[in-house]
C-alpha positions in Angstrom: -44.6 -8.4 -83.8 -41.4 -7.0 -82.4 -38.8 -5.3 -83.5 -36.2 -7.7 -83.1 -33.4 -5.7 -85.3 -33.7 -2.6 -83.6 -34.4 -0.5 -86.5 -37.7 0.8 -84.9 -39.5 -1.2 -87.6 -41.7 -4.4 -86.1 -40.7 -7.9 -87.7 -43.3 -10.2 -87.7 -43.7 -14.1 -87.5 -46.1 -14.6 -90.4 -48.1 -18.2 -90.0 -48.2 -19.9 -93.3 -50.0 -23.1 -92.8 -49.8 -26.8 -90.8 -46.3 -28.0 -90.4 -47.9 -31.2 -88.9 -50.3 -32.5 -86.4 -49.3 -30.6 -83.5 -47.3 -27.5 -85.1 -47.6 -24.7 -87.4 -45.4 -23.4 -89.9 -44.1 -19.8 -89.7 -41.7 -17.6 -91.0 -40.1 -14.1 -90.4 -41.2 -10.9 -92.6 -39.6 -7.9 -92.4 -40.1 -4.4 -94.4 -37.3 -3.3 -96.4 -38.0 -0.3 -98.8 -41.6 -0.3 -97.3 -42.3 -3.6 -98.6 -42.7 -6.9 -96.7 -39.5 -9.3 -97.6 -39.1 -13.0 -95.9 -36.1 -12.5 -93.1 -32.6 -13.7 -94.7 -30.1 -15.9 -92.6 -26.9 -17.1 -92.9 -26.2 -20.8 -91.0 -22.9 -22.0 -88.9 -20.8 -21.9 -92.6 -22.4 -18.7 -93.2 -24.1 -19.7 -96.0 -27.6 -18.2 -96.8 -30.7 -19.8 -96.0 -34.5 -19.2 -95.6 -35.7 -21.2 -92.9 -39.3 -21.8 -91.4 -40.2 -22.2 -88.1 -42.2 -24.6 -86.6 -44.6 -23.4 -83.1 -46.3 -26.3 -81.4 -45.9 -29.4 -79.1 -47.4 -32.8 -78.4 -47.3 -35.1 -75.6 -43.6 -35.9 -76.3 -41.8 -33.0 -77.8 -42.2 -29.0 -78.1 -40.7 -26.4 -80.6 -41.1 -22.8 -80.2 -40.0 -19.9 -81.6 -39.0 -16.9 -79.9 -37.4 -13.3 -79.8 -35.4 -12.6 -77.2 -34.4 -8.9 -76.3 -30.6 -9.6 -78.1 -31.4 -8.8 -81.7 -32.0 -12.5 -82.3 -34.7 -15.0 -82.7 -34.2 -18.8 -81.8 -36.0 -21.9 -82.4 -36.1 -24.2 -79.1 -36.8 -27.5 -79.2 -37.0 -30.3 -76.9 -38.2 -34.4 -76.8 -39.3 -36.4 -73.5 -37.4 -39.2 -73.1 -39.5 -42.9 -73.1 -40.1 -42.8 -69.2 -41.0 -39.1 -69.4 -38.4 -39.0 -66.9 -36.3 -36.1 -68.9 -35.4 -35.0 -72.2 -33.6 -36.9 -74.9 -32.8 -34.1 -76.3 -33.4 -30.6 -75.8 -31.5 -27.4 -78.0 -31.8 -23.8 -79.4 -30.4 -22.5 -82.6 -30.2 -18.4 -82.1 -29.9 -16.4 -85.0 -28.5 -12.9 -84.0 -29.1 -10.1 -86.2 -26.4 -8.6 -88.7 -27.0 -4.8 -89.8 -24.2 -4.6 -91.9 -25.3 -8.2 -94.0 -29.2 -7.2 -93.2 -28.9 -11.0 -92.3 -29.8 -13.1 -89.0 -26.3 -15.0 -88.2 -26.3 -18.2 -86.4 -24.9 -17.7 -83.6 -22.6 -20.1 -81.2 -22.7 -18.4 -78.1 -25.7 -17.5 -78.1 -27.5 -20.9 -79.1 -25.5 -22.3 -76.0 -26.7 -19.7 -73.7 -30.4 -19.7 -74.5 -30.2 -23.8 -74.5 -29.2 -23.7 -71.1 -32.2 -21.2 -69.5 -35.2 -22.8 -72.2 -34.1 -26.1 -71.7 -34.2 -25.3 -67.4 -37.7 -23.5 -68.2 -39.2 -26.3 -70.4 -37.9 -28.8 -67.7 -39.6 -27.3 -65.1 -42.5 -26.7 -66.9 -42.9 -29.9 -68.4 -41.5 -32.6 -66.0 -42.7 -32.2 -62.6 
């Protein structure tokens, strides 16, 4: 739990089952009117959407979740390449939070800049 809006109420990533062998399945709750409600976001187009996110890795590839301290929470993902020599691919979509909508925006910038530092972090980690 954080309180990734900055409304000094917590948001939570709620697990709601297997999204496959290696991951799980969660999504984001937040309490409007003192009631939990599933997070809303809006995508590049700015059209709403309720996504999941999927937390887990294999041998091969790795998706995480996170809250960073921006008002925003991103899904990073990466894939070792067939000589797990690198990544074949390796990106974040960032979703920064929107008072005035009460939505998390997908955000350019930002989904660049946090590409850059997880994709350096998982690399290091990862491929030694």
């Amino acid at each position: 739990m954080a309180d990734i809006t900055g409304d000094g109420v917590p948001e939570a990533l709620v697990y709601t089952g297997d999204g496959g062998a290696s991951t799980d399945f969660l999504v984001l709750m937040r309490i409007e009117g003192g009631k939990p409600v599933l997070a809303r976001f809006k995508d590049a187009k700015g059209k709403r959407f309720d996504p999941g996110f999927l937390e887990g890795a294999s041998v091969t590839h790795g998706i995480h979740g996170n809250a960073p301290d921006e008002n925003a929470i991103y899904l990073g993902s990466h894939f070792i390449n067939d000589t797990g020599t690198g990544f074949s691919r390796c990106s974040v979509r960032a979703y920064r939070w929107n008072a005035e909508t009460k939505t998390f925006d997908w955000n350019r910038n930002l989904s660049t800049q946090l590409t850059r530092s997880f994709c350096e972090r998982e690399r290091k980690a990862l491929l030694k």
